[in-house]
C-alpha positions as protocol buffer text, in pm:
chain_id: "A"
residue {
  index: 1
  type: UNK
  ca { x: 9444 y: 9011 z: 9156 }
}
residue {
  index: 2
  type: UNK
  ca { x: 9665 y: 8730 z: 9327 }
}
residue {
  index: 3
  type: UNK
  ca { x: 9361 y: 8608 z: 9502 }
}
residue {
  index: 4
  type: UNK
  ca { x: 9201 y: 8636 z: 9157 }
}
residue {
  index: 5
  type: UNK
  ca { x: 9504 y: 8447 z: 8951 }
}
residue {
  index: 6
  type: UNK
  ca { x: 9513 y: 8152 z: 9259 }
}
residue {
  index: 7
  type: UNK
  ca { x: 9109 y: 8043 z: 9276 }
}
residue {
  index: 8
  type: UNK
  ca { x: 9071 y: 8071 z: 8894 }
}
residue {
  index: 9
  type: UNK
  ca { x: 9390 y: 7842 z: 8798 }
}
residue {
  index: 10
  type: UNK
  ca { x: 9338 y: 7633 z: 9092 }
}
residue {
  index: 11
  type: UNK
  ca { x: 8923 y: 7607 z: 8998 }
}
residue {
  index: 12
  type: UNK
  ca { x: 9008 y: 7591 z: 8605 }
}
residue {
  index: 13
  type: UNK
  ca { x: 9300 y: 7309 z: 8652 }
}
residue {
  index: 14
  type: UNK
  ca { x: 9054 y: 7105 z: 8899 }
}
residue {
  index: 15
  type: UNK
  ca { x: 8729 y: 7168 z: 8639 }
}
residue {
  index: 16
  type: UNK
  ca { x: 8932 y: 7102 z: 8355 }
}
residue {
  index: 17
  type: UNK
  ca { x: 8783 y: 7437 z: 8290 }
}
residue {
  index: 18
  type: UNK
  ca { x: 9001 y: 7623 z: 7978 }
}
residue {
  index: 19
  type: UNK
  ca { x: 8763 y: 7949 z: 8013 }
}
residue {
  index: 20
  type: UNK
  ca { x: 8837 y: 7972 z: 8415 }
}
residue {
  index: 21
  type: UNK
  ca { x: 9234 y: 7845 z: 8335 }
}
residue {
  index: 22
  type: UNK
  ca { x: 9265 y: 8153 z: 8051 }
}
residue {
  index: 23
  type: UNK
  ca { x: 9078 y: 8352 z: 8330 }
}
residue {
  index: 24
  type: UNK
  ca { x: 9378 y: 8263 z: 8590 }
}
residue {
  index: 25
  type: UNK
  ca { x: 9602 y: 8352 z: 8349 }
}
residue {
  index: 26
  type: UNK
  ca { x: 9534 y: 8685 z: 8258 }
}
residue {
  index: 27
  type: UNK
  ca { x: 9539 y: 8789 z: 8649 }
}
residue {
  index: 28
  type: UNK
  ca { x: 9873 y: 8649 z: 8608 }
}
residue {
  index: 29
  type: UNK
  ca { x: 9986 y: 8890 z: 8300 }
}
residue {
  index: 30
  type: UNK
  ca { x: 9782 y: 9190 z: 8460 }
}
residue {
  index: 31
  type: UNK
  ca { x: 9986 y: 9158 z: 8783 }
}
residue {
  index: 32
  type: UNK
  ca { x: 10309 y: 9121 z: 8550 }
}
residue {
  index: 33
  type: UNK
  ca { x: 10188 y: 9452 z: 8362 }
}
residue {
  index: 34
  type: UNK
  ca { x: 10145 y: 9644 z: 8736 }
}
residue {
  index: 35
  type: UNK
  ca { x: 10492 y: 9484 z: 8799 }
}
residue {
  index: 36
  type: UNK
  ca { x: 10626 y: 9647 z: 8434 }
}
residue {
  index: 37
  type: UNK
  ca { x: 10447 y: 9957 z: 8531 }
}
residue {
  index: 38
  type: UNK
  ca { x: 10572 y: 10016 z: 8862 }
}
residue {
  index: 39
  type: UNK
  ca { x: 10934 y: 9984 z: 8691 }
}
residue {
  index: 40
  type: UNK
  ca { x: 10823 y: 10206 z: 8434 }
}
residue {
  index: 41
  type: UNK
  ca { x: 10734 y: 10486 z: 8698 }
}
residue {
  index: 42
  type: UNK
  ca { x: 11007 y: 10404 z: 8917 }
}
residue {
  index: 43
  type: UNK
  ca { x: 11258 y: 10519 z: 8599 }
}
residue {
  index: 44
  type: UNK
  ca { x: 11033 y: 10816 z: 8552 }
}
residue {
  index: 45
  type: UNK
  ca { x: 11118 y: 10899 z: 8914 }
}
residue {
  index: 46
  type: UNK
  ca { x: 11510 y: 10835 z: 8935 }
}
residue {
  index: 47
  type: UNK
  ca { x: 11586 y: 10929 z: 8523 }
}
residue {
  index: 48
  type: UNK
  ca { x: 11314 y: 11194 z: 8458 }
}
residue {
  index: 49
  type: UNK
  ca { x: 11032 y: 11238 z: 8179 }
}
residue {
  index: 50
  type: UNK
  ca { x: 11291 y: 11157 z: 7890 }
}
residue {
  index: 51
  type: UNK
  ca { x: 11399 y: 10812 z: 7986 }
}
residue {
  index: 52
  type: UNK
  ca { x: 11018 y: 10721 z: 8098 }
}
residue {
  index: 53
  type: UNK
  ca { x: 10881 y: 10766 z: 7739 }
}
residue {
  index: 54
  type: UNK
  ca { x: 11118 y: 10451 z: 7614 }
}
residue {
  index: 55
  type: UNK
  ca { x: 11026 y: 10236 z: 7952 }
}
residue {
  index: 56
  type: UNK
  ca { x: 10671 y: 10343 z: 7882 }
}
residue {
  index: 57
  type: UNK
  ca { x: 10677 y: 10190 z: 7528 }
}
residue {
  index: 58
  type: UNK
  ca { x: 10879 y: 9846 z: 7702 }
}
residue {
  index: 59
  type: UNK
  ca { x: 10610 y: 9816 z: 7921 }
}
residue {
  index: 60
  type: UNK
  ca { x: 10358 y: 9815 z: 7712 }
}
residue {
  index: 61
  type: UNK
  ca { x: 10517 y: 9580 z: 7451 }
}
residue {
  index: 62
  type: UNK
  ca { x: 10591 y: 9337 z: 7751 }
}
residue {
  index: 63
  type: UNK
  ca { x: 10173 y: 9356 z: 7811 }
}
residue {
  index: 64
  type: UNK
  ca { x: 10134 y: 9335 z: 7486 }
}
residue {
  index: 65
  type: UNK
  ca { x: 10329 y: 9021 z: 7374 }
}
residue {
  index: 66
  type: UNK
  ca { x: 10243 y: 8839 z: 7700 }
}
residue {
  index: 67
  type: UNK
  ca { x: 9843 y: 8870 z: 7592 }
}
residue {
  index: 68
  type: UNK
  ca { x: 9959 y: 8740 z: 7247 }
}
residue {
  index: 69
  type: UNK
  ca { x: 10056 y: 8444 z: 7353 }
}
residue {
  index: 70
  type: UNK
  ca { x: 9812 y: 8386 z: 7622 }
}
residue {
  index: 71
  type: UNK
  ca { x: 9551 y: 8468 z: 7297 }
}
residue {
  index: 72
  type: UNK
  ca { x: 9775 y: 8183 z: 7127 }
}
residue {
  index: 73
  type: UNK
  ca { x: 9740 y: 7910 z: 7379 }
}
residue {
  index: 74
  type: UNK
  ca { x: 9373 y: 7987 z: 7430 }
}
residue {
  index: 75
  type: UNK
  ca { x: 9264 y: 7920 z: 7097 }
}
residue {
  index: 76
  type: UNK
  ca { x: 9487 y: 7589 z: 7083 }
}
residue {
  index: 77
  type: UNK
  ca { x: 9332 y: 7472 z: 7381 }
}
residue {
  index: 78
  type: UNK
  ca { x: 8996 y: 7522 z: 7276 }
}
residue {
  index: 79
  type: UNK
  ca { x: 9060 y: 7383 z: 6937 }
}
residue {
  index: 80
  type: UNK
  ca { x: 9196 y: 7027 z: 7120 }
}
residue {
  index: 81
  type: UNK
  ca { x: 8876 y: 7052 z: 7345 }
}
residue {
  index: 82
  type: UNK
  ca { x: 8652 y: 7081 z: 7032 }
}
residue {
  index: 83
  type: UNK
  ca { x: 8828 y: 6852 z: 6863 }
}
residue {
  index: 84
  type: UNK
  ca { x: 8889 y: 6573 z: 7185 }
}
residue {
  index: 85
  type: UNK
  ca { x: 8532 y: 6651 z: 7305 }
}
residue {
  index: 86
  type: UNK
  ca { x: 8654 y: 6723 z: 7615 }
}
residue {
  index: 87
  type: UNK
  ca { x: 8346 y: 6802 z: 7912 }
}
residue {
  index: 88
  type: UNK
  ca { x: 8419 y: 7017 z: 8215 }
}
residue {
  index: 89
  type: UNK
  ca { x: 8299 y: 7011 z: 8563 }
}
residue {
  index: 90
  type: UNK
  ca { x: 8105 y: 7321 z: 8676 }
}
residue {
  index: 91
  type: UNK
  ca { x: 8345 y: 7547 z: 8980 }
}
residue {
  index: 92
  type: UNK
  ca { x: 8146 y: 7737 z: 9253 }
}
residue {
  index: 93
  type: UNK
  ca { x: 8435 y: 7914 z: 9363 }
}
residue {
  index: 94
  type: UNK
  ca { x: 8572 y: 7968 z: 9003 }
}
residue {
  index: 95
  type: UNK
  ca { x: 8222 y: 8089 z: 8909 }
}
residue {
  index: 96
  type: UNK
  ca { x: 8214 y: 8289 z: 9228 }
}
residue {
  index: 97
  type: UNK
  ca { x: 8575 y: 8460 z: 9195 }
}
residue {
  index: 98
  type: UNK
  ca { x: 8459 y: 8578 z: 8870 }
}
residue {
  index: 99
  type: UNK
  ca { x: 8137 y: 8740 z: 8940 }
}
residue {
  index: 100
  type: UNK
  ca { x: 8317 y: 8947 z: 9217 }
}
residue {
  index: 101
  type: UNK
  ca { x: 8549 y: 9040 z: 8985 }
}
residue {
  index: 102
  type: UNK
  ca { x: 8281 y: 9246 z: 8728 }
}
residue {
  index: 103
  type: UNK
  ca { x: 8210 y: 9491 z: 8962 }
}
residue {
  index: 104
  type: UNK
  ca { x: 8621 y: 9464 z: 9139 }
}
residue {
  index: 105
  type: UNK
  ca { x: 8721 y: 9570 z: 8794 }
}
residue {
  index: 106
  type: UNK
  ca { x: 8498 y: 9829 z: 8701 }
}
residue {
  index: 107
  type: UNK
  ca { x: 8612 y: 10007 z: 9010 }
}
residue {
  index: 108
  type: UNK
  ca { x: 8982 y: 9967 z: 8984 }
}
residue {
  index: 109
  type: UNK
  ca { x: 8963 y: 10046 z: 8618 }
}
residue {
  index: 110
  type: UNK
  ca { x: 8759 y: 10388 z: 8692 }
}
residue {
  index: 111
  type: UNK
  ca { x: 9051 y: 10487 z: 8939 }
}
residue {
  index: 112
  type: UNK
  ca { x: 9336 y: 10388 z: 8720 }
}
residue {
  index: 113
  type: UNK
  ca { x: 9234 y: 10620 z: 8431 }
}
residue {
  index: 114
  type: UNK
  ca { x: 9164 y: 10876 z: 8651 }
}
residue {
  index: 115
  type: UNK
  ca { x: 9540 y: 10863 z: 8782 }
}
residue {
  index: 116
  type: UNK
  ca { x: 9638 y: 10793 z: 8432 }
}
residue {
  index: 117
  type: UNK
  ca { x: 9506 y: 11136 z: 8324 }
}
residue {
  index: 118
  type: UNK
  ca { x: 9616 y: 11342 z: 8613 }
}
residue {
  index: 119
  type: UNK
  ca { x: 9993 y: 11188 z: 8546 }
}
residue {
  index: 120
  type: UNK
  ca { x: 9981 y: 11178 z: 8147 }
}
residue {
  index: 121
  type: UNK
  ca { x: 10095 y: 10806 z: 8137 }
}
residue {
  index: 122
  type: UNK
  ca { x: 9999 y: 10567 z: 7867 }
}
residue {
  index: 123
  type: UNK
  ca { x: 10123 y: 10275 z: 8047 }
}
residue {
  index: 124
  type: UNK
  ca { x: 9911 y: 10296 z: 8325 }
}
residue {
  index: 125
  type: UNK
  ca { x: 9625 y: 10367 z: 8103 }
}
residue {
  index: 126
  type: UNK
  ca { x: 9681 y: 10026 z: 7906 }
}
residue {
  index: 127
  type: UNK
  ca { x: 9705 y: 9903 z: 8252 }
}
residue {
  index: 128
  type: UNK
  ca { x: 9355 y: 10051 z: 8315 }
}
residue {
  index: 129
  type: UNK
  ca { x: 9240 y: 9864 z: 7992 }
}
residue {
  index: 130
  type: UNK
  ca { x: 9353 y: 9522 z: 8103 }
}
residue {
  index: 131
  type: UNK
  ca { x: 9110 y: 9605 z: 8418 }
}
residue {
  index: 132
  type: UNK
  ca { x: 8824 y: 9686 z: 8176 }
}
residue {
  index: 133
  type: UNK
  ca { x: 8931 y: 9388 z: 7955 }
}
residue {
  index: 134
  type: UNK
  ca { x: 8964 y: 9158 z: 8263 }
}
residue {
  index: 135
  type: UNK
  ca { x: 8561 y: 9308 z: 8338 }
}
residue {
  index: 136
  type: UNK
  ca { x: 8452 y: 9171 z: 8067 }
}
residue {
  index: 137
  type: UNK
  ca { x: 8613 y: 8843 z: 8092 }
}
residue {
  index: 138
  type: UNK
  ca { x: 8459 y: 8813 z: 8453 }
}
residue {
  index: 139
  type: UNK
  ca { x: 8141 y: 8846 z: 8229 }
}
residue {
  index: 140
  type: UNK
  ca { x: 8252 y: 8596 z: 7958 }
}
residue {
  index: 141
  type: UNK
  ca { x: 8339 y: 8341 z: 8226 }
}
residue {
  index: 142
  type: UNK
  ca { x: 8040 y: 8379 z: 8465 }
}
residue {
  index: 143
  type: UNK
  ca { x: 7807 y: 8318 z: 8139 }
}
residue {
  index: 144
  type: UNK
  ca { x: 7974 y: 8041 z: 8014 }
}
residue {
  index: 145
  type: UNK
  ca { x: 7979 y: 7891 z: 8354 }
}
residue {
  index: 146
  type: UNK
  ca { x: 7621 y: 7952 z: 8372 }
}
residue {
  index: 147
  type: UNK
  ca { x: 7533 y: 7782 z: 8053 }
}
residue {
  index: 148
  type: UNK
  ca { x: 7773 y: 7476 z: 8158 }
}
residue {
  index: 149
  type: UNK
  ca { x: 7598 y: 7478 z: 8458 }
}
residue {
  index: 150
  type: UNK
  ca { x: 7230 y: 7488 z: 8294 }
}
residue {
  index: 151
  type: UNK
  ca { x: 7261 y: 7305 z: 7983 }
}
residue {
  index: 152
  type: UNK
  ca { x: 7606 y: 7102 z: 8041 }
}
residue {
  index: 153
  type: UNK
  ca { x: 7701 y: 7123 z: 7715 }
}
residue {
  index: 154
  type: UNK
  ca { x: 8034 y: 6982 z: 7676 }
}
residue {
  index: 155
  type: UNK
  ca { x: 8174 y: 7214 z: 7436 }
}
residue {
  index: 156
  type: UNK
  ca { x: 8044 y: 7544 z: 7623 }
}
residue {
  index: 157
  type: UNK
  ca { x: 8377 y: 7548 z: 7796 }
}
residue {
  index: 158
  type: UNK
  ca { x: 8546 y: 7590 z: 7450 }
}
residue {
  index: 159
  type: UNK
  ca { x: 8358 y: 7812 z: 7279 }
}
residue {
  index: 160
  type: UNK
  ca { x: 8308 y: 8063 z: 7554 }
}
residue {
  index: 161
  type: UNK
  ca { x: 8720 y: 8037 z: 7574 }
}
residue {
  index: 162
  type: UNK
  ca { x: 8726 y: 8170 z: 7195 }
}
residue {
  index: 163
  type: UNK
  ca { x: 8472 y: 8430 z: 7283 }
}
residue {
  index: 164
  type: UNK
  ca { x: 8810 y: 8582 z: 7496 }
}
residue {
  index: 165
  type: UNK
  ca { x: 8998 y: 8566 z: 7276 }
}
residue {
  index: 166
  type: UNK
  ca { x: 8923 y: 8878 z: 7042 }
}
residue {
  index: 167
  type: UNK
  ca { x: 8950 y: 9055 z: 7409 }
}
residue {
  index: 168
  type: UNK
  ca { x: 9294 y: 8946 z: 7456 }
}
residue {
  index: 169
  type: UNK
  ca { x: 9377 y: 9037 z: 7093 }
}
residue {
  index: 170
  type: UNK
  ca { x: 9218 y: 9405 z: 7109 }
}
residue {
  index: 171
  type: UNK
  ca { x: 9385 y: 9441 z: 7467 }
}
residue {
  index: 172
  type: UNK
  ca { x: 9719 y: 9298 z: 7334 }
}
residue {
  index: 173
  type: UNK
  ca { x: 9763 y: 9557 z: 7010 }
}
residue {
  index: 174
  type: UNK
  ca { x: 9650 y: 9863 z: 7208 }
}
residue {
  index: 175
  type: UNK
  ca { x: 9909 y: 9800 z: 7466 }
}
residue {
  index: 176
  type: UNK
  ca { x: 10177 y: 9696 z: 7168 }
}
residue {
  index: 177
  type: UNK
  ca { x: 10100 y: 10035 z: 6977 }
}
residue {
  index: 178
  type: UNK
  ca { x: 10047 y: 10266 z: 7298 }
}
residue {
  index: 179
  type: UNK
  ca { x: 10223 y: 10564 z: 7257 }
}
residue {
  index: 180
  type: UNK
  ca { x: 10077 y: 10757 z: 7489 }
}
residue {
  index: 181
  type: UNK
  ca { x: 9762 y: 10811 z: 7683 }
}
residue {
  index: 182
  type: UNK
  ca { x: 9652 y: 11110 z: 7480 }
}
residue {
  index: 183
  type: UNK
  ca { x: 9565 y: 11300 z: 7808 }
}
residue {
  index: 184
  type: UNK
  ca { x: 9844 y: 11560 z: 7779 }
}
């Protein structure tokens, strides 16, 4: 995910790419939710089952809010690219760092909500959803890339960018609301 976070920002910043940028980003917020939710079973461990249930709704209103407001300054930054017409440079290795990421996801996804049902935690199972969210924004950003890359349409960039955001809203209220993983 680091690697993931470092080539998209670093690709999106250099492209001027918003979609690869809001791509980088998210990494970011997934490895701060696997940083909330290795606090969140650390209490479990030292305080017991009572204690974890409030740091298991913390953590997953941290996740939550933090998608809000990357959902926030996505769609502001694709409205100013509409609105500036603002073109993009096609990224290889942002276009590349996605693709790998599809099928990275769908495997660390698969193994979080299998842990997430053997332990009964709703945290890690919102954490599982960010990796199936962060799937399908490998997907989102690989076929706007493509399209950039075919038809150079300047405002691909932009629009693709709003096509994540619904992603990061749906992601953001299911880890707000978690209550629990309903596997217990």
């Amino acid at each position: 995910m680091t690697v993931e976070a470092v080539v998209a920002i670093a690709s999106g910043v250099a492209a001027g790419s918003l979609v690869l940028l809001a791509f980088g980003l998210d990494s970011v917020i997934e490895l701060a939710s696997a940083g909330v939710l290795m606090w969140r079973l650390s209490v479990e461990l030292r305080h017991g089952h009572a204690f974890s249930q409030d740091a298991e709704r913390t953590a997953g209103r941290i996740a939550g809010g933090l998608l809000f407001a990357l959902a926030a300054y996505v769609v502001a930054a694709a409205l100013w690219g509409l609105w500036a017409q603002r073109a993009q440079e096609f990224s290889w290795s942002g276009f590349m760092v996605a693709l790998i990421a599809i099928p990275a996801m769908r495997y660390l996804a698969r193994r979080k909500i299998a842990v997430a049902e053997k332990i009964g935690s709703g945290a890690l199972r919102a954490d599982a959803m960010e990796a199936v969210t962060c799937g399908w924004l490998s997907f989102v950003v690989v076929a706007s890339l493509a399209l950039q890359w075919v038809f150079g349409a300047w405002w691909i960039d932009s629009i693709g960018s709003l096509a994540i955001v619904w992603l990061l809203v749906k992601e953001g209220r299911e880890a707000w609301a978690a209550e629990g993983c309903g596997c217990c």
